[in-house]
C-alpha positions in Angstrom: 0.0 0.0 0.0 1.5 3.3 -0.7 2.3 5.7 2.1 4.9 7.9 1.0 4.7 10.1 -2.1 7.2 12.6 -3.3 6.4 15.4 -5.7 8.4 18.2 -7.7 7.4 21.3 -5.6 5.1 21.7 -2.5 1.6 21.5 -1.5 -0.7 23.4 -3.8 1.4 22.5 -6.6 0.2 20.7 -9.9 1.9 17.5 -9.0 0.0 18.0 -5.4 -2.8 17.9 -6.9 -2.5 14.7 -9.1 -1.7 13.1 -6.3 -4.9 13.6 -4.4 -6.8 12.9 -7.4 -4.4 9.9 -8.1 -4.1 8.3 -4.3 -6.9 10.7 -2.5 -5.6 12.5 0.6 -4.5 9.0 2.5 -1.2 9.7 1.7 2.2 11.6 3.3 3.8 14.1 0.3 7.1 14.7 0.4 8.0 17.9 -1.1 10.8 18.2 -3.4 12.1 20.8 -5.2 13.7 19.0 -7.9 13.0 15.3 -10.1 16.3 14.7 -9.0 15.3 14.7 -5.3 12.1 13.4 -5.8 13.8 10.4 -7.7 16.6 9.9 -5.3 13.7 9.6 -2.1 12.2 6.8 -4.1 15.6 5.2 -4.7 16.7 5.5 -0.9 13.1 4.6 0.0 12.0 7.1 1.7 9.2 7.3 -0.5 7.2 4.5 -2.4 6.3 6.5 -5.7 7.0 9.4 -6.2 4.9 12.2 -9.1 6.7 13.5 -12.6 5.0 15.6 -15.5 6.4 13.8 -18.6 4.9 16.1 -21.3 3.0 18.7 -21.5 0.3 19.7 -24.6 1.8 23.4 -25.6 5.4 22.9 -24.2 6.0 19.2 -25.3 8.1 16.4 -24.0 10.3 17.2 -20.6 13.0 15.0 -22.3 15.0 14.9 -18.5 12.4 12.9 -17.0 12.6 10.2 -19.9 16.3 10.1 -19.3 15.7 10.3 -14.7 13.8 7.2 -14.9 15.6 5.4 -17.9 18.8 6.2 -15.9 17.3 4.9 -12.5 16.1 1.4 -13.7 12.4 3.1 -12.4 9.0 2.1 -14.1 5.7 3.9 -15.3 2.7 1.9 -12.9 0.0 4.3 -13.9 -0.5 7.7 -15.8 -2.8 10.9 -15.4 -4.1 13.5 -17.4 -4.1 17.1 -15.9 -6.0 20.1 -17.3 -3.8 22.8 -16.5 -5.2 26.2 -15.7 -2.9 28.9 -14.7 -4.2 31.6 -12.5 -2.2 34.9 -11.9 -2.3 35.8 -7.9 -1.0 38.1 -5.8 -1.3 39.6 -2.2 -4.9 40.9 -1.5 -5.8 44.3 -2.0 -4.1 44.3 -4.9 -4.5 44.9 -8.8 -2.7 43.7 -11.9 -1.6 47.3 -12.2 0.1 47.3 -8.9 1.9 44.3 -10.3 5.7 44.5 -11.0 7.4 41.1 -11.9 5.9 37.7 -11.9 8.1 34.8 -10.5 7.3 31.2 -11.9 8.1 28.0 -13.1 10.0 28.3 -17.1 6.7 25.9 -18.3 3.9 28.3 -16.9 5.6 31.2 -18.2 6.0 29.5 -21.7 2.6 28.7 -21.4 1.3 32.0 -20.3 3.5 34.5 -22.2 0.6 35.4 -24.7 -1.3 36.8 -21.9 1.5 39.0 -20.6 2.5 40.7 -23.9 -0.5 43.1 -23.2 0.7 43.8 -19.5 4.2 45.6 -20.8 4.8 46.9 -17.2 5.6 43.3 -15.7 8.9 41.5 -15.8 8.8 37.4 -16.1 11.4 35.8 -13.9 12.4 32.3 -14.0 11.4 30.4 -10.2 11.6 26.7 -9.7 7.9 26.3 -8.6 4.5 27.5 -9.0 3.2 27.1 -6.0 6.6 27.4 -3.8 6.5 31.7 -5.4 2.8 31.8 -3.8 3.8 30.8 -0.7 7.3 33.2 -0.5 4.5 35.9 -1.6 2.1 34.6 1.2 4.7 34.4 4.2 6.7 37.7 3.2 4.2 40.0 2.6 5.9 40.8 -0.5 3.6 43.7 -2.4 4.0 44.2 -6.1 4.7 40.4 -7.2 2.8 37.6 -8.4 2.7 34.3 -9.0 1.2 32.1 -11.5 0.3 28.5 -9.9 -3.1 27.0 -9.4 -6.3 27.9 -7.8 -5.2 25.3 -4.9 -2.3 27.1 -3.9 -4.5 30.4 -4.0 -6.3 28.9 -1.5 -3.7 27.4 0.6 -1.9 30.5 0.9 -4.8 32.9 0.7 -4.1 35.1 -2.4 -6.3 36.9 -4.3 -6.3 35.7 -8.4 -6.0 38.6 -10.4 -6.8 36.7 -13.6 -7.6 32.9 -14.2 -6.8 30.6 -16.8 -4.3 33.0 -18.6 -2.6 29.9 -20.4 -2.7 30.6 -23.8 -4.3 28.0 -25.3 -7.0 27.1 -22.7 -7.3 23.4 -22.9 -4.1 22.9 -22.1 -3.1 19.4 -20.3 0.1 17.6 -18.7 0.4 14.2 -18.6 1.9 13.1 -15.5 3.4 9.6 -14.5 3.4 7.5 -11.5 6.8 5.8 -11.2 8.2 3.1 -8.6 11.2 0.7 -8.2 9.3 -2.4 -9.6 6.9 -2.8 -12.7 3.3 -4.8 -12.8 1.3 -2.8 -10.6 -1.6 -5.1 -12.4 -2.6 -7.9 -14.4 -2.1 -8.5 -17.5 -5.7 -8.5 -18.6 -5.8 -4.5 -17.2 -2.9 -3.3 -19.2 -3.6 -1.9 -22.4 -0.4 0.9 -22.2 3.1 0.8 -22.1 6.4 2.4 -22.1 9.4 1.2 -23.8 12.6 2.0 -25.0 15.0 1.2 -27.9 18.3 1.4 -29.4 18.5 0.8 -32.9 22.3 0.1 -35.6 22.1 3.1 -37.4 20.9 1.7 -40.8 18.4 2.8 -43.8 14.8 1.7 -42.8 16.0 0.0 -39.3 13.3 3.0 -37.2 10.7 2.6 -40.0 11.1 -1.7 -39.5 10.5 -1.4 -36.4 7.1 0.9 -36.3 6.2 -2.1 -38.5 6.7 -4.5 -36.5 4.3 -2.6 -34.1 1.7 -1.4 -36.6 1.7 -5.3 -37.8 1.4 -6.5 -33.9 -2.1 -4.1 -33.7 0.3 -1.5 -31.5 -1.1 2.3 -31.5 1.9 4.1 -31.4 1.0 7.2 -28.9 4.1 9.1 -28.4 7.7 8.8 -29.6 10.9 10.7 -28.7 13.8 10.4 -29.3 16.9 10.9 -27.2 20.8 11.3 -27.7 23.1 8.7 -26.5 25.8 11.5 -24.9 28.7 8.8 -24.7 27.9 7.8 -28.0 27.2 11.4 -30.4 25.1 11.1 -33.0 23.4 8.2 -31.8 19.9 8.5 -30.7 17.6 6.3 -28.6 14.0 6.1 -28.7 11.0 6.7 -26.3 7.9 4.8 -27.4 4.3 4.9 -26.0 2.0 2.2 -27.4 -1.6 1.1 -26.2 -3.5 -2.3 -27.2 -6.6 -4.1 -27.0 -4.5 -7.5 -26.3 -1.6 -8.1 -24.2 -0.7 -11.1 -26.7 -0.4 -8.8 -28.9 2.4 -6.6 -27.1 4.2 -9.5 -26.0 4.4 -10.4 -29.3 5.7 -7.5 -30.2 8.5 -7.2 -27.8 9.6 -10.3 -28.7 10.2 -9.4 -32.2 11.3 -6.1 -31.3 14.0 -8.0 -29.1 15.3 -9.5 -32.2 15.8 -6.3 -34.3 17.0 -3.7 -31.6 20.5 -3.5 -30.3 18.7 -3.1 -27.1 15.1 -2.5 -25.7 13.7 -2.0 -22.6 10.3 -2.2 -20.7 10.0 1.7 -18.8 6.5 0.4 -17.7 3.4 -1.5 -17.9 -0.4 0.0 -17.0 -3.6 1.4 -17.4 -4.5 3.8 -20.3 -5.8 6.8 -18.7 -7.2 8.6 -21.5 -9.5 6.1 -22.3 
């Protein structure tokens, strides 16, 4: 049973709130201000999973995170969607006029900077957390800054939004994963997604094989990414998501895919949340 979960940032966070969705509020968070951090409490175990965004829709892939739990021998037990709305907040009593600079996370600015190209009188600064600037604003008292993070942390740290949803494109979701030190969270007969990754010899038509191999197998390819080998430049390996209606189907799959890649490897097994 999970007790422990550790999360990039603190309470009123995005990841915070996955996890309450994900595990409901029976759970201890450990806070962590990094995916380094959160991954090396799960490696120590002082956690038992611990929370990472993987990609986002505007921003894309957050290719680090790939490589943190490729790296880590970790695996993906189970996945959630997130409909990210950014709200812009700020001590009470306040106005977006009286608002000077913004501190927040690079992805909500990225996500947000349409919104701010008609407020010419605030500066954008680079934090490491959405909802760790809300609380610095909250405990200081600090007047003429703002934070963009999520209605939670607006209420945990009592600020007054001052705009909501100012992401520019207003549907805007982050997958997130749940990630442990062992894979098979369930049976086989529940999982219909998984996570894999390959190395292929760097041949004509040895990527577009593969995908074959897949496509022939009744694989949906969902997602693929690929990543360079830094020992070995010029030399990629790939990131595949793939869902199924069999898990015959994916097993035979991997064994094939076993026969054509230099290497492959199973990042996780689970439940397709989008369905």
């Amino acid at each position: 049973m999970i007790k422990t979960v550790a999360i990039q940032g603190i309470k009123g966070s995005f990841h915070h709130i996955v996890s309450k969705a994900y595990f409901g509020n029976l759970v201890d968070i450990v806070e962590c201000l990094s995916f380094d951090a959160a991954v090396e409490s799960l490696l120590v175990k002082d956690t038992n999973a611990v929370i990472m965004a993987i990609e986002n829709s505007i921003a894309g892939s957050i290719i680090p995170n790939y490589a943190l739990i490729d790296a880590h021998n970790l695996h993906i037990v189970g996945e959630y969607y997130l409909n990210v709305q950014h709200h812009l907040m700020a001590l009470n009593d306040q106005s977006i006029n009286d608002i000077k600079e913004v501190y927040s996370h690079p992805m909500a600015l990225l996500q947000c900077k349409e919104f701010f190209k008609n407020q010419p009188h605030i500066k954008l600064i680079e934090d490491k957390d959405t909802a760790e600037v809300a609380k610095r604003i909250s405990n200081n008292k600090l007047k003429g800054i703002a934070a963009i993070a999520s209605d939670l942390a607006a209420e945990l740290f009592n600020l007054n939004i001052l705009a909501e949803s100012i992401q520019t494109i207003k549907h805007n979701e982050t997958r997130f994963v749940i990630v442990k030190r062992k894979n098979h969270e369930i049976s086989e007969s529940e999982i219909n997604k998984a996570s894999l990754k390959f190395e292929l010899d760097h041949q004509r038509g040895s990527l577009a094989a593969i995908l074959n191999v897949m496509s022939d197998c009744k694989l949906n390819l969902t997602k693929i990414q690929s990543l360079p080998k830094i020992e070995t430049p010029w030399k990629y390996a790939f990131f595949v998501d793939v869902t199924f209606t069999d898990y015959e189907d994916y097993k035979k799959a991997i064994a094939i895919m076993k026969i054509m890649a230099v290497e492959i490897k199973v990042l996780g097994e689970y439940k397709n949340a989008k369905l």
